[in-house]
N, C-alpha and C positions, 0 to 999 in steps of 0.2 A: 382549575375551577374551584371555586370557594364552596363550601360544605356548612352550610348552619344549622343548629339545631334545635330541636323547640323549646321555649320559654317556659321555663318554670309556673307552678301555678299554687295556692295553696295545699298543703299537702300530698306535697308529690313527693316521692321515695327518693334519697338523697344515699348512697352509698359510700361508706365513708371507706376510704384506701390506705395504703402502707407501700409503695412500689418502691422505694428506697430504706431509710435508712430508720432506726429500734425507737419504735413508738411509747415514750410512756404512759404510766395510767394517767398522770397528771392530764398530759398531750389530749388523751385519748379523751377524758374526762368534759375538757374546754370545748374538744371539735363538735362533740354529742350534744353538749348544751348550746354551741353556736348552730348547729343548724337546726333545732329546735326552736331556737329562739327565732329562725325565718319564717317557723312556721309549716318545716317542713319535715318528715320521718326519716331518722336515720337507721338505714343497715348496715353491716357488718359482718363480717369472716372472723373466727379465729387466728386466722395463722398469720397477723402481722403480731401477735404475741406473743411466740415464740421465741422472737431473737435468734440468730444466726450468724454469729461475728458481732459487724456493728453492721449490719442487715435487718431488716423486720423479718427473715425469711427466708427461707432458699430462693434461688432464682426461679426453680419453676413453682413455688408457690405462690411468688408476688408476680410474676408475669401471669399465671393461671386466674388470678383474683381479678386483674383487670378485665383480661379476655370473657370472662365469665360473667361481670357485670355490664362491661359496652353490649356483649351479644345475647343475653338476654332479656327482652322487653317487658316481662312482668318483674325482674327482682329488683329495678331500678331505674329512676327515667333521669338521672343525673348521679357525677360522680366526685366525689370531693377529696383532695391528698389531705391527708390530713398533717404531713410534713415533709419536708424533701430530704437532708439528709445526704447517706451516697447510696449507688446502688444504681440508676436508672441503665445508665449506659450497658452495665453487663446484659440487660434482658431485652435489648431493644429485638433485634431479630427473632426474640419468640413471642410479640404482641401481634396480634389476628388480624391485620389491618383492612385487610377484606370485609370480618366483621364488622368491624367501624363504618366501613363504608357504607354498608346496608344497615344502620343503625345506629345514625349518630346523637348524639348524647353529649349535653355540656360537662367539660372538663377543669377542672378547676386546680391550679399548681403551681408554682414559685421554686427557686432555687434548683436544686437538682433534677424538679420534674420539668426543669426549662427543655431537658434531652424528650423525652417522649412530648412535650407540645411540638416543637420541631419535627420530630419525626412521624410523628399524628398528622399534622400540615404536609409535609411531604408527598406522605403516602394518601391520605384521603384527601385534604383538600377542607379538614374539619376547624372552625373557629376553636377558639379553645381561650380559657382566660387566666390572666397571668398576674401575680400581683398578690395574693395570698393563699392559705392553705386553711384549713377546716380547723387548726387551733392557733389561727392567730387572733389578735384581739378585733372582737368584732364591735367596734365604735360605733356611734353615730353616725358617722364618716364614709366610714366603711359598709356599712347596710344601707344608708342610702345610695350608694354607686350600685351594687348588686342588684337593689331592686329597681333601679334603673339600666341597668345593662342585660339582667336575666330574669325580670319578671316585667316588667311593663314600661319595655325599652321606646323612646320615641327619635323621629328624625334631629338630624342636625346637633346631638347630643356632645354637649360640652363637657371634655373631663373635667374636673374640679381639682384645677393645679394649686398646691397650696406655695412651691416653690421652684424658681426657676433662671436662671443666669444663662444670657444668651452669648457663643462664642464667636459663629456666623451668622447674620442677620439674613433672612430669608422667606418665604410663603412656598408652601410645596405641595405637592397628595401624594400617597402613595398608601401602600398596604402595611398594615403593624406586622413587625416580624420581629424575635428578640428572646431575652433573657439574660439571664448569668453568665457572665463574661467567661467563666472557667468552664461551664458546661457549653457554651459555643467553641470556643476555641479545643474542647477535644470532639467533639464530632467535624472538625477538619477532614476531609480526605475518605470520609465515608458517606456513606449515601444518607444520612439521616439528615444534611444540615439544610438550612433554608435555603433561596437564592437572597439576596441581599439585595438585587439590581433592582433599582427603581423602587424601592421601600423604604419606607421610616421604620427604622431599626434601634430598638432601645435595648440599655444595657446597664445592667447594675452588677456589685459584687461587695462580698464580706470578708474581710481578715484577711485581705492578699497585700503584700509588701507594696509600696510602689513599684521598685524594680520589677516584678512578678506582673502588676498590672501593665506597667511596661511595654514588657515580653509578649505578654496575650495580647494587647491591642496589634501591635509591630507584625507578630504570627498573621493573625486575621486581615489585615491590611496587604502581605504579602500572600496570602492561600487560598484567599476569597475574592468575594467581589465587591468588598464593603466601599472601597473607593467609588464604585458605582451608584452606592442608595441615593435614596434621594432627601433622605436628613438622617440626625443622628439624635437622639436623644438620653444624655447619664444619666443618669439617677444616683442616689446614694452611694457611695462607697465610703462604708461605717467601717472603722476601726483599719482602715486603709491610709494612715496618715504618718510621716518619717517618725513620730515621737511615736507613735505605736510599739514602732519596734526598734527604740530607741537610736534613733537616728537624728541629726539636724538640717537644717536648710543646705548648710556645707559640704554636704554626706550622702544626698539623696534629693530628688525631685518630689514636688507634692503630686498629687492625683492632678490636678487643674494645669499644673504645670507641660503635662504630660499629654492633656488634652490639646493644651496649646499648639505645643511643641508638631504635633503629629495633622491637624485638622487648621490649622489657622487661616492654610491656603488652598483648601477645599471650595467648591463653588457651590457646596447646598449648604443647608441652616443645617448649625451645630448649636444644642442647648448640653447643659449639665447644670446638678447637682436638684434636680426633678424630684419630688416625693415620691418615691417608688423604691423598692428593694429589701435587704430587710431593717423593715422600721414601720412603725405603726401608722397607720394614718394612709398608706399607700395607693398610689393610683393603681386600677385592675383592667390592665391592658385587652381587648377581645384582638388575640390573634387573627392574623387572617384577616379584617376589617380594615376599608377605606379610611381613610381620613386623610384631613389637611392641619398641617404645623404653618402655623403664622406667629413670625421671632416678634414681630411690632405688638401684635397687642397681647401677646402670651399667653396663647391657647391652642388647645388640642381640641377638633371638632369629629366625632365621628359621623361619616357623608351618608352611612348605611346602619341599618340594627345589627346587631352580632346573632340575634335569636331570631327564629320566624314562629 
């Protein structure tokens, strides 16, 4: 059962987080003045400033920060990462997901917080959105998606795909499930990851070799049930290219190549190279949410609001 949560509204308390990986002032700086700039109050903990390794934290102090803002209703009516990083994985089993459930709250994260939207979903059943974090650049682009998707969201809502390359031609619906191809592929075989049957499942990644993208697609296709979704959607993969890492056409497979290779005789729509991931300008996926993929006129349609 889908879990949504309510809609933003002028000045409503915005919690800014660190549940992965050593936040700078810089970081810190951008996320304060981006959510400011919606219009909205931001809070804050100390203890993603500490640093701990390449951590914001110890484990139980960035698991304790979340748990502490999803579950109390006056210090925050929404909660924003302020970057992903690493880290998630180690603390999944000490977030309060009980809490969550009595008190849901929109969640806002990319990259490594792809492991907690997943297992947020899992466990509660909560939308959650995916596509930036509180100090990425917040465009013109980009704040109008947000306040269309978390402040005064309406039906039949069209992503604003700025790009897109169709692999399998198709029209589908199913539910947004997704993230970072390296943070999917390690909750394998644990109870945190999505189910993939019958969902449009998007996927992006940074600075992973081919071979490496390879590998995790190959994994996922074998340990899961991605074979079963019911479209697929790539997005970016920046600095994922043979000449990256100093490789040729002769040497190595491209990203495209790979998608090819693996999906070409699939029977749902396969898109790639979708704006989304890390790069600017990015689509902000609401997990959890309906929607329909149609390859002919190349559009993504949300069927439901993500917020009530």
């Amino acid at each position: 059962m889908t879990l949504k949560p309510p809609k933003l509204k002028n000045k409503d308390v915005v919690a800014l987080v660190a549940p992965s990986g050593i936040v700078s002032k810089t970081k810190f700086n951008i996320a304060f003045k981006n959510i400011r700039k919606l219009g909205l109050i931001p809070v804050y903990k100390n203890s993603f400033c500490k640093n701990f390794g390449y951590l914001a934290d110890t484990d139980f102090n960035r698991s304790n920060d979340l748990n502490v803002f999803f579950e109390d209703k006056i210090l925050s009516d929404a909660i924003f990462c302020i970057r992903g990083g690493y880290g998630a994985t180690r603390i999944l089993n000490q977030i309060k997901y009980d809490k969550i459930l009595l008190n849901p709250k929109i969640f806002v994260g990319f990259s490594d917080i792809t492991a907690f939207q997943s297992a947020i979903y899992i466990k509660t059943g909560l939308v959650s959105f995916h596509g930036i974090v509180a100090a990425s650049e917040f465009s013109d682009y980009t704040v109008t998606q947000i306040q269309n998707l978390l402040f005064n969201p309406t039906d039949n809502y069209k992503l604003p795909l700025k790009s897109i390359k169709v692999l399998n031609n198709g029209t589908t619906q199913g539910k947004i499930v997704g993230g970072n191809l390296s943070l999917l592929t390690s909750l394998i075989g644990t109870e945190y990851l999505y189910k993939f049957e019958n969902n449009i499942v998007f996927i992006e990644e940074i600075a992973e070799p081919p071979y490496k993208i390879d590998r995790m697609i190959n994994h996922l296709l074998m340990a899961t049930d991605l074979k079963k979704a019911a479209a697929i959607v790539f997005g970016k993969f920046n600095k994922c290219t043979p000449k990256d890492y100093n490789m040729t056409g002769k040497n190595s497979f491209t990203v495209e190549q790979i998608f090819k290779q693996y999906f070409s005789d699939f029977n749902f729509p396969v898109v790639f190279d979708v704006n989304f991931g890390h790069i600017n300008d990015g689509l902000i996926f609401p997990i959890g949410v309906k929607a329909e993929l149609n390859t002919k006129h190349k559009e993504i349609i949300l069927l439901e609001k993500a917020v009530i």
